[in-house]
C-alpha positions in Angstrom: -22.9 -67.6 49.0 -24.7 -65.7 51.1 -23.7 -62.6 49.4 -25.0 -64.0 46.1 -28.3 -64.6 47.5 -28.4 -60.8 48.4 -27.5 -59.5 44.9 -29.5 -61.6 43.3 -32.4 -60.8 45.8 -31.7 -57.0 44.7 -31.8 -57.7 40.8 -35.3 -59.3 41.4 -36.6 -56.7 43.5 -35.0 -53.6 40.8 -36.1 -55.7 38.0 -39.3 -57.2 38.6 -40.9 -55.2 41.5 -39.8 -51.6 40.8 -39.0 -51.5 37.3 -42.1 -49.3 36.2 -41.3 -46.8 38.8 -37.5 -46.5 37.7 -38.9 -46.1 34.4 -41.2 -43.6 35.3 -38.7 -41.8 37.2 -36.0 -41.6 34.5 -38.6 -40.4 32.0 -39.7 -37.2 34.4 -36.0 -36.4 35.0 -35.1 -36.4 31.2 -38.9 -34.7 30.1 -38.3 -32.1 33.2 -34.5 -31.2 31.8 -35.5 -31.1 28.3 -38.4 -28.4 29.0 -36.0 -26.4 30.9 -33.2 -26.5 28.1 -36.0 -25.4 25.9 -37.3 -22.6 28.3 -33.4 -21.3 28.4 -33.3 -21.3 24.4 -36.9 -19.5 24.1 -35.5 -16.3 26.4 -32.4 -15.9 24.8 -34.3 -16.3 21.2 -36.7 -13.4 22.7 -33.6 -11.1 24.1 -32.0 -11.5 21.0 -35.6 -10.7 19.0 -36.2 -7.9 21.6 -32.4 -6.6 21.2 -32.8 -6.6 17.3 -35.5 -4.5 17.4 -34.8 -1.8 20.2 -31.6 -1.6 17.5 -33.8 -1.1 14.8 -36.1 1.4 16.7 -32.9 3.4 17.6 -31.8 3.1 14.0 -35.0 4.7 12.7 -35.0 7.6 15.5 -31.4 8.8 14.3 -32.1 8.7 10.9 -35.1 10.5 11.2 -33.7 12.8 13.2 -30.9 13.7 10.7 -33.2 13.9 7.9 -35.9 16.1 10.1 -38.6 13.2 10.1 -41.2 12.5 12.5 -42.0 9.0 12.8 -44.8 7.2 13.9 -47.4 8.0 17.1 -48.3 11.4 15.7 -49.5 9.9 12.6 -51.7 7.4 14.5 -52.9 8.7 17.4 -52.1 12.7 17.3 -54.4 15.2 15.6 -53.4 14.4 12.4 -55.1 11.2 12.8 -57.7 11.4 9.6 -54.0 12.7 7.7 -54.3 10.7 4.0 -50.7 9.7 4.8 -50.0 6.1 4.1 -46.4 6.2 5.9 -46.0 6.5 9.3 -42.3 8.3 8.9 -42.8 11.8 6.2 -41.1 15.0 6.2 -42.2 17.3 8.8 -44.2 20.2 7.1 -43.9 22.9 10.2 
């Protein structure tokens, strides 16, 4: 009986005594796992954004290089910069 006594002392002390600071403890642990689950899903949502755009970067360098384009920092911050231009990739007028 003795070992009855001793569960049941247990129950009361889990139950009654500590059962905020279980609580408490369980909801840390589940908000701590949940912000890193989200902080994993954010990076790979900005690698994938960042990927997707160095792709499309190296997209419009190729094509512009093909079709004898210049594209972009020239327009905005080289001398041309008053240009009445609208587009920031045009045909190269050497």
């Amino acid at each position: 009986m003795a070992a009855v006594g001793a569960k049941e002392e247990t129950f009361d002390v889990w139950m009654k005594q500590e059962s905020d600071t279980v609580q408490a403890l369980g909801m840390a642990y589940a908000e701590r796992e949940t912000i890193e689950a989200s902080y994993r899903v954010i990076q790979q949502v900005f690698l994938l954004c960042k990927w997707e755009l160095d792709e499309m970067l190296l997209h419009l360098k190729v094509y512009n290089a093909m079709n004898g384009a210049s594209c972009g920092s020239d327009k905005l911050h080289g001398p041309n910069r008053t240009s009445k231009s609208t587009s920031l990739c045009d045909k190269r007028s050497d």
